[in-house]
C-alpha positions, 0 to 999 in steps of 0.5 A, a space after each residue: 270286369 276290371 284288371 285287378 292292379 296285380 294284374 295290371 303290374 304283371 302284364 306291363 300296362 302299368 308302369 311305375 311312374 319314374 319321372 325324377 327318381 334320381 333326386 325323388 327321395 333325396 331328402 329322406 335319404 339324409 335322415 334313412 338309408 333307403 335300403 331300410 325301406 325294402 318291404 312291409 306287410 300292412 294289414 287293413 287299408 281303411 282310416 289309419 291305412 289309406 294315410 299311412 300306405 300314401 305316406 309310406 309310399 312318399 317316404 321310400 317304401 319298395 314294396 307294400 304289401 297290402 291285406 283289405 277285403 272291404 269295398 269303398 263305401 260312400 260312409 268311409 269317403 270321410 274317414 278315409 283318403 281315397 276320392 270319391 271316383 274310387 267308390 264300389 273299389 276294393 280299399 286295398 287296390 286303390 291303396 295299391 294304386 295311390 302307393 304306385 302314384 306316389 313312388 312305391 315300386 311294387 305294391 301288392 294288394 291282396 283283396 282277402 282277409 289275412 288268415 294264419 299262414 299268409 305271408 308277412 315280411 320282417 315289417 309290419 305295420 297294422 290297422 285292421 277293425 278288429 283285435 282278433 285280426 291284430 292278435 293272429 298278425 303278432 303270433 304268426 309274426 312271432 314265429 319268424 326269425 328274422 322279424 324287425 318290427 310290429 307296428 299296431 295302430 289303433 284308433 277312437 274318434 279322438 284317441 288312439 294307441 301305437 304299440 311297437 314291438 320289435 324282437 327285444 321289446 314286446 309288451 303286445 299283450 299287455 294293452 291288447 283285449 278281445 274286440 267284446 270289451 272293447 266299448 262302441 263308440 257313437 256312430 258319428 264319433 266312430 272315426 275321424 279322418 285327422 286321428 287317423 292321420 295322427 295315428 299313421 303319422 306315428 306309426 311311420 315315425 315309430 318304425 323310422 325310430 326302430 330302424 334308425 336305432 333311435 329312441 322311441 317308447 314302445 307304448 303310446 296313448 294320445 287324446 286329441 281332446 283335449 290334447 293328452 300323451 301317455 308313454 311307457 317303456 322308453 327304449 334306448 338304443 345300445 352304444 
């Protein structure tokens, strides 16, 4: 059996690779203070997560901690980011392994479902296949004083959602419904690879936003087709 990559980080025989660390995220550094980009929890590693965890990891993020049970199937090779060579492999260690490639220092992947009472940090960004799952993140979250912000990232074939909710600003409830309602769309329409990357695309953006004080709408629905945007409750930052 296979190191899982927690044990590969702890034991050595994985480094992070540091190849031009000194200029590596110049560039962002001149739009974020890296010091922001310290540690997230993300919950799911499938469509929305396999982009937004390499993104992230490009972007700067220290330490990613990541919550998937579901192994990489042949199906998912199409709605999701990972190659083919990582099939039969649980979605959120090859999530870990690419955020390693990519610059995340620490990824930490965890390849049971997230249940009430798992650790979450201050950052949170979410795309798992349920609502029921989303609905348990916000409340334990909730609960912790020193919380910046939720991202929740949820997507169709062609439509997705990206709530933010941040300790001032919180209309969670207001979009979510139990997974019962929510219709089935077609098995070929289910995902698509560029609305997920669409949908992570913001998400990142969304907490970019949050910890630069600029403004964002905390609601957000976007149709790819034809192209459509809906957005509520703009927040501005205070002077």
């Amino acid at each position: 059996m296979e190191p899982s990559l927690n044990q590969t980080l702890n034991n050595g025989s994985m480094r992070t690779m540091e190849v031009g660390t000194a200029q590596r995220f110049l560039r962002n550094s001149s739009l974020i203070k890296q010091s922001k980009l310290d540690k997230a929890t993300i919950i799911g590693a499938g469509g929305i997560g396999s982009a937004l965890i390499q993104s992230a990891a490009i972007m700067g993020w220290k330490e990613l901690d990541i919550w998937d049970y579901d192994m990489l199937e042949e199906h998912n090779l199409s709605t999701t980011m990972y190659p083919a060579k990582y099939l039969n492999r649980y979605k959120s260690e090859i999530a870990g392994e690419i955020a390693l490639k990519y610059g995340c220092k620490k990824p930490v992947v965890n390849n049971i479902p997230w249940g009430a009472g798992d650790r979450l940090h201050n950052k949170v960004f979410m795309c798992p296949d349920n609502m029921e799952v989303r609905m348990a993140v916000y409340k334990y979250w909730l609960k912790n004083p020193n919380r910046e912000f939720l991202v929740d990232m949820r997507m169709g074939a062609l439509s997705m959602e990206i709530i933010t909710v941040t300790p001032l600003v919180d209309h969670f409830m207001s979009s979510w419904m139990p997974s019962s309602k929510i219709s089935d769309e077609e098995c070929t329409a289910k995902h698509t690879i560029f609305t997920a990357s669409v949908s992570s695309g913001l998400g990142l953006t969304q907490a970019f936003k949050v910890l630069n004080d600029r403004p964002y709408y905390a609601y957000i629905w976007q149709s790819l087709s034809p192209i459509s945007l809906t957005r509520e409750h703009l927040v501005k930052p205070i002077i």
